[in-house]
LOKOLTOR-503709 format. One record per residue (C-alpha): residue in one letter; residue number from 0; z, y, x. Coordinates in nm, 4 decimals. Last residue first. Layout:
% LOKOLTOR-503709
+------+-----+----------+----------+----------+
: code : pos :        Z :        Y :        X :
+------+-----+----------+----------+----------+
:    a : NUM :        Z :        Y :        X :
...
+------+-----+----------+----------+----------+
% end
This chain:
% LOKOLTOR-503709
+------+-----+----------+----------+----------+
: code : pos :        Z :        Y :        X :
+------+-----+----------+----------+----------+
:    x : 203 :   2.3675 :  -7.8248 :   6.7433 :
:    x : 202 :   2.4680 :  -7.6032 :   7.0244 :
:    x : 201 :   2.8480 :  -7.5517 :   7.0991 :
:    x : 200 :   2.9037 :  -7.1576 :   7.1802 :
:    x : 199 :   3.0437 :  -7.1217 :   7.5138 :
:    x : 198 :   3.3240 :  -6.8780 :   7.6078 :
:    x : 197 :   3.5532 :  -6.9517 :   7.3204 :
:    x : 196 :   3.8268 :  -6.6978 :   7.2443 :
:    x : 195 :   4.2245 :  -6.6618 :   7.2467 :
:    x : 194 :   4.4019 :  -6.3869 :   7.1747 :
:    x : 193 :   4.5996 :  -6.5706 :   6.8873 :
:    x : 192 :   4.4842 :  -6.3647 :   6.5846 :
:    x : 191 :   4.1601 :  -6.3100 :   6.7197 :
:    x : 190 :   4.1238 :  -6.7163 :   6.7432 :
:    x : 189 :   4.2143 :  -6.7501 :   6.3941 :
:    x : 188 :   3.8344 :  -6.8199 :   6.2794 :
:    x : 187 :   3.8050 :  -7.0094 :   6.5937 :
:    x : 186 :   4.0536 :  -7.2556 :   6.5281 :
:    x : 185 :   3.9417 :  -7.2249 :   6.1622 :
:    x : 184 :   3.6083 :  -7.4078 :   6.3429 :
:    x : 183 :   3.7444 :  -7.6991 :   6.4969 :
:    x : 182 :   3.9482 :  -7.7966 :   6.1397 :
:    x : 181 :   3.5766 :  -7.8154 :   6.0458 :
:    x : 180 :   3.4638 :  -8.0885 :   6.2691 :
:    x : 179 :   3.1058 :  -8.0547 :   6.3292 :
:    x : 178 :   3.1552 :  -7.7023 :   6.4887 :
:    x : 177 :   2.8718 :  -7.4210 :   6.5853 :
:    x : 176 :   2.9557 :  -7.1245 :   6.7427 :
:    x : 175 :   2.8049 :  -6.7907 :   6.6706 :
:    x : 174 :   2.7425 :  -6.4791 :   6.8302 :
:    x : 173 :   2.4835 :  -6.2476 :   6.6275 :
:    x : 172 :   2.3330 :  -6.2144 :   6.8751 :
:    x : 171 :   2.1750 :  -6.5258 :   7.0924 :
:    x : 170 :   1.8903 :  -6.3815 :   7.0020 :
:    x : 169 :   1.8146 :  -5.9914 :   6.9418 :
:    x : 168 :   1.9101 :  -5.9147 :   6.5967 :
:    x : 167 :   1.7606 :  -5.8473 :   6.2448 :
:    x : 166 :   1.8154 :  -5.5525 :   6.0916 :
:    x : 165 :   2.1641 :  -5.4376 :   5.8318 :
:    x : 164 :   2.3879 :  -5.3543 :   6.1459 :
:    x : 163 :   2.6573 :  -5.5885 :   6.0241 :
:    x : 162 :   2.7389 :  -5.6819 :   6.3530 :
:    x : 161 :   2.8461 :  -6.0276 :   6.2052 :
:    x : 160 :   3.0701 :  -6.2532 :   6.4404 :
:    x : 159 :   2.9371 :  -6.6201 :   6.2805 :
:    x : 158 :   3.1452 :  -6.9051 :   6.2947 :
:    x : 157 :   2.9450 :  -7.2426 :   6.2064 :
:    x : 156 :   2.9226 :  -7.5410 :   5.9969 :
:    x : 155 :   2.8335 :  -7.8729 :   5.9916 :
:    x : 154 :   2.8787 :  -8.0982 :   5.6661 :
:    x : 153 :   2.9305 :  -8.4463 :   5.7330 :
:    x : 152 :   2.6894 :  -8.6930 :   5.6807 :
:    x : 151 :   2.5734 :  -8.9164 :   5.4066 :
:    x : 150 :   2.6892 :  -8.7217 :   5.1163 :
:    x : 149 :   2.3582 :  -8.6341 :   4.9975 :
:    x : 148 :   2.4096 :  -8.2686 :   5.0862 :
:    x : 147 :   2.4854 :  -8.3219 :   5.4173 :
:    x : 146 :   2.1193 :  -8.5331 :   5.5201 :
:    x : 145 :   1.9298 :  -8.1769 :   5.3413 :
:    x : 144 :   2.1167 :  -7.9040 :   5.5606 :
:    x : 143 :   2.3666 :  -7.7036 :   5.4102 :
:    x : 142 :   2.4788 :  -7.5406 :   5.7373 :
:    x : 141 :   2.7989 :  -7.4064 :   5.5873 :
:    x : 140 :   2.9898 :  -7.0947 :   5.7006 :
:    x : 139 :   3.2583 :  -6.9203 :   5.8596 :
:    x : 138 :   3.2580 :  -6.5605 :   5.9168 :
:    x : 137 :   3.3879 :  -6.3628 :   6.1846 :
:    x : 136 :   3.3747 :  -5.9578 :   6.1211 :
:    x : 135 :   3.7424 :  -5.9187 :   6.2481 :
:    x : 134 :   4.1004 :  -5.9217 :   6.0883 :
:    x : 133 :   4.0961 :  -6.0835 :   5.7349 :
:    x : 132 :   3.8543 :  -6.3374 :   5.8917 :
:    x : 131 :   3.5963 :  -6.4559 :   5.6488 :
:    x : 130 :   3.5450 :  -6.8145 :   5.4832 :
:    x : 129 :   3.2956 :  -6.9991 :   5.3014 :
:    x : 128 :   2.9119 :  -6.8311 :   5.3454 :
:    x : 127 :   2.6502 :  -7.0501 :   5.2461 :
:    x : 126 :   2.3711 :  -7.1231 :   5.4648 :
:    x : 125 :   1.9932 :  -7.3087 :   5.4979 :
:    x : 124 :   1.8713 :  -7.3513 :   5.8418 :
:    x : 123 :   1.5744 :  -7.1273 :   5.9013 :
:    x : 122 :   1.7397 :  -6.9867 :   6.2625 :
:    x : 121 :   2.0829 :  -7.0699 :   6.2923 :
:    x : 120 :   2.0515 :  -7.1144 :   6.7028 :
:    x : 119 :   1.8712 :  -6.7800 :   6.7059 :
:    x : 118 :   1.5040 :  -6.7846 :   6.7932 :
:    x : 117 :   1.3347 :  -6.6098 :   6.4974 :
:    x : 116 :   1.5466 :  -6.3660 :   6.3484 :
:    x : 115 :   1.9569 :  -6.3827 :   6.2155 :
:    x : 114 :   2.0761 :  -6.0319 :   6.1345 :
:    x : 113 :   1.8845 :  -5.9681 :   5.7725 :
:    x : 112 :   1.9264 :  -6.3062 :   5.6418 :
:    x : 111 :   2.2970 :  -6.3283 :   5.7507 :
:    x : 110 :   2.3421 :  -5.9531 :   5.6335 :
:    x : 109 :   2.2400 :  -6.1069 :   5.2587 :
:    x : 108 :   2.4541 :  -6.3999 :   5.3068 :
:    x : 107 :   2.7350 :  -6.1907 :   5.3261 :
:    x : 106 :   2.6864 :  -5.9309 :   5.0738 :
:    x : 105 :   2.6271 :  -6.2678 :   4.8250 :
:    x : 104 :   2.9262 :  -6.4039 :   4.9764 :
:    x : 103 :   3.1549 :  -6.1007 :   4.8582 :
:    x : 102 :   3.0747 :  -6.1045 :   4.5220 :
:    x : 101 :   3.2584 :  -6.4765 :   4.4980 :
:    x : 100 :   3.1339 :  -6.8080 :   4.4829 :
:    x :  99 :   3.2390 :  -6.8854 :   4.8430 :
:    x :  98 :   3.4743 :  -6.5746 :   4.9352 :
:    x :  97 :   3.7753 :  -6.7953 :   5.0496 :
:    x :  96 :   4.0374 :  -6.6006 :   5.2806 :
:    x :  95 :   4.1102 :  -6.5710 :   5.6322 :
:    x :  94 :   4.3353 :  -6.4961 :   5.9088 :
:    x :  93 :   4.6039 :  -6.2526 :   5.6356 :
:    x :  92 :   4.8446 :  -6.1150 :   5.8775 :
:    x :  91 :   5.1666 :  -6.0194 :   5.7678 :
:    x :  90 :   5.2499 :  -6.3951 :   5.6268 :
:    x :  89 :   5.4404 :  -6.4516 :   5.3515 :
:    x :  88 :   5.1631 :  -6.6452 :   5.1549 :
:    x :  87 :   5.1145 :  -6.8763 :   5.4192 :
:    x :  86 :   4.7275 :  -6.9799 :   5.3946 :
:    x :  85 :   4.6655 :  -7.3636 :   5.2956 :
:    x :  84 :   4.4159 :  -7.5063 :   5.4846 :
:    x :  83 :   4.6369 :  -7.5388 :   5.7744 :
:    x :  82 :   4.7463 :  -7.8106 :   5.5146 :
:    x :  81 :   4.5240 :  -8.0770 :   5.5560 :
:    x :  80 :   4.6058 :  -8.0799 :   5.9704 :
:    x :  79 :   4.9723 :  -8.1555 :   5.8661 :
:    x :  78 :   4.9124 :  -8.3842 :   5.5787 :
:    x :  77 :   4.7343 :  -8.6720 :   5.7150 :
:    x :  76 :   4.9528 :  -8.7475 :   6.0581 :
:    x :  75 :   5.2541 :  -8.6430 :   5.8199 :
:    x :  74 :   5.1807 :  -8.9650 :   5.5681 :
:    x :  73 :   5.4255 :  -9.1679 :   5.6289 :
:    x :  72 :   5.6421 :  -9.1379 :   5.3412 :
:    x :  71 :   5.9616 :  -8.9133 :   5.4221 :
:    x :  70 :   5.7181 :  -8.7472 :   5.6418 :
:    x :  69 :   5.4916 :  -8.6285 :   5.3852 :
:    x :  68 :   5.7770 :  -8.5111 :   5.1667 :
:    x :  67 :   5.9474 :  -8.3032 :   5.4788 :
:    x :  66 :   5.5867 :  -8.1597 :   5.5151 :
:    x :  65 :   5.5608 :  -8.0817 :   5.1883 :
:    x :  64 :   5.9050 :  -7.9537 :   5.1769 :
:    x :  63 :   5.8218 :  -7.7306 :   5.4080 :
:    x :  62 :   5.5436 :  -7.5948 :   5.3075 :
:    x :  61 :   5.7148 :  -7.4906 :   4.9777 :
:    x :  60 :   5.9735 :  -7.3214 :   5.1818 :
:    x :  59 :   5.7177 :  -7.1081 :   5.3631 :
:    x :  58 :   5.5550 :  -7.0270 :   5.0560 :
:    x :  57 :   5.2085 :  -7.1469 :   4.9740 :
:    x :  56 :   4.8872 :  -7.0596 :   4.9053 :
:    x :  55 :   4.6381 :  -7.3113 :   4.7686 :
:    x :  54 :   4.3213 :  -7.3613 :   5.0048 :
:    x :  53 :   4.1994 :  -7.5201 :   4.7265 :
:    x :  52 :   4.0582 :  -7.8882 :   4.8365 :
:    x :  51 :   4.3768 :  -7.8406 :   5.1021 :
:    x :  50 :   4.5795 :  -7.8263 :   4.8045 :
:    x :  49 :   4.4244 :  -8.1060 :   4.6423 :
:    x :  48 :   4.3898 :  -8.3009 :   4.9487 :
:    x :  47 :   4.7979 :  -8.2432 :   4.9964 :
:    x :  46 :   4.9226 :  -8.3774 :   4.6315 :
:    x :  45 :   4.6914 :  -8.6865 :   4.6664 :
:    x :  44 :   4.8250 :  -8.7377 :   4.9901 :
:    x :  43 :   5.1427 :  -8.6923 :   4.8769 :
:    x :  42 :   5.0333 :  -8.9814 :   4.5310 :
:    x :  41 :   4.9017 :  -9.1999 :   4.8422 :
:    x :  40 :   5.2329 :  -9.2105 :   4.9773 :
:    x :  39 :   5.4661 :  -9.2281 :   4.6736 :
:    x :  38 :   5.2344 :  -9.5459 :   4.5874 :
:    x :  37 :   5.5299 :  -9.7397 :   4.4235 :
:    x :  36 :   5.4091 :  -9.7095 :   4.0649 :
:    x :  35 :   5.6275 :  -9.4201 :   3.9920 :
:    x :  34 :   5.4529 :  -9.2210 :   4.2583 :
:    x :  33 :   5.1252 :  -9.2669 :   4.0696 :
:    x :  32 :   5.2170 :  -9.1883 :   3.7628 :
:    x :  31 :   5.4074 :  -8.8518 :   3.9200 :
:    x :  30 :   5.0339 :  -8.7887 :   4.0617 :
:    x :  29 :   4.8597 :  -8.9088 :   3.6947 :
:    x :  28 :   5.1021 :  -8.6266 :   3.5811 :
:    x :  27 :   5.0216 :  -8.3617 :   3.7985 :
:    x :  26 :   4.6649 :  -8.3832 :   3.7212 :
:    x :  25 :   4.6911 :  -8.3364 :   3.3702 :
:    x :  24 :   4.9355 :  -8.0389 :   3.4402 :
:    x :  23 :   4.6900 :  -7.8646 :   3.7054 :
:    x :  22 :   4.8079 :  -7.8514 :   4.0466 :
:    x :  21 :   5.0448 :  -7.5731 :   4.2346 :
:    x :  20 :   5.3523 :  -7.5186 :   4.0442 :
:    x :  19 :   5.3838 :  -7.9251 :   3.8633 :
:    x :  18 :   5.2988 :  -8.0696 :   4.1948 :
:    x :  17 :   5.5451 :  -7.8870 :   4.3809 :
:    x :  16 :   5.8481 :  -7.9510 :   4.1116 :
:    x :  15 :   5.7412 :  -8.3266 :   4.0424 :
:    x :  14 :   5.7415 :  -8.3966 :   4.4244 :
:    x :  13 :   6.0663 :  -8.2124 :   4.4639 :
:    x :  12 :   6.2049 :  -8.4433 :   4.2075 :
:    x :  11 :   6.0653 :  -8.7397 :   4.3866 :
:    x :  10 :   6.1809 :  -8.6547 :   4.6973 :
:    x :   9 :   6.5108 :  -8.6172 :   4.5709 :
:    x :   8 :   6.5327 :  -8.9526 :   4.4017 :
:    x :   7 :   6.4925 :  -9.0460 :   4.7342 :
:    x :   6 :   6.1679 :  -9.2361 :   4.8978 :
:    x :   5 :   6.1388 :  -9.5748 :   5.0639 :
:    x :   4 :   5.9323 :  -9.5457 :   5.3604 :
:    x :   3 :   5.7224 :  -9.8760 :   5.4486 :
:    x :   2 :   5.4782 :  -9.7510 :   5.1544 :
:    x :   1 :   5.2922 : -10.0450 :   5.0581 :
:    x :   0 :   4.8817 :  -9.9553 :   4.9716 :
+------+-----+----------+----------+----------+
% end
């Protein structure tokens, strides 16, 4: 890979700065490695996956200069959708944070099981909690169906509006709305925020 942009000395320093706060040091330095070998554009998309990867907070200055980084290589058409993954951490409202692997997706999973019955759309597929909004009872999850977890297709997953009555529902409740692109389903994760809503649920 050729970058056609030819980066500052600037850029570069900024790029050590950001990598060096928000990735580990061993992977920092095979980024700067990178960079240094004329690949400034795959070592910012390196820089942005990992991020995204994370869903690593950032400031609004720090976005910024990712972005401004990104562009200064051609890579903006990559970074920009990677980073809604990353929450603003000077934002009042908080859309959503991670709770796979935490205490949290255990409680979650467990009103899943006890909400979903024979009949709904998510019926005996197999789930894991990922993200919740910070504002309503919308959860995203994974369908980690068999054909996903080999790598050979994506992943779908699905926004769930718990009622988190604790007994199984009536079909279609609990709403949810099924995505195969992911970036599809924060949309409707931060759709209370916006005051904007889906009036069909996608089937699988």
């Amino acid at each position: 890979m050729t970058d056609v942009a030819i980066p500052s000395q600037l850029h570069r320093a900024e790029f050590m700065r950001l990598s060096g706060l928000l990735v580990p040091a061993e992977l920092a330095a095979d980024m700067l490695v990178t960079w240094d070998a004329n690949e400034s554009g795959l070592a910012v998309e390196e820089l942005v996956n990992y991020m995204s990867d994370h869903h690593t907070p950032l400031l609004r200055a720090d976005r910024a200069v990712v972005l401004e980084l990104a562009d200064a290589v051609d890579v903006s058409e990559r970074a920009v959708p990677a980073l809604r993954w990353c929450p603003d951490l000077e934002s009042e409202d908080v859309w959503w944070h991670e709770i796979e692997g935490m205490p949290r997706a255990s409680a979650v999973a467990g009103e899943l099981a006890k909400e979903i019955a024979p009949g709904h759309i998510l019926h005996g597929s197999l789930l894991t909690p990922w993200l919740e909004c910070g504002a309503c009872d919308d959860v995203l999850v994974r369908l980690d169906d068999e054909i996903a977890r080999t790598g050979r297709t994506p992943y779908q997953v699905a926004v769930v509006h718990l009622g988190w009555s604790r007994q199984a529902e009536t079909p279609p409740w609990p709403t949810t709305f099924v995505f195969d692109q992911v970036l599809d389903a924060l949309d409707r994760l931060e759709s209370c925020f916006r005051g904007t809503a889906v009036t069909e649920a996608p089937r699988i």
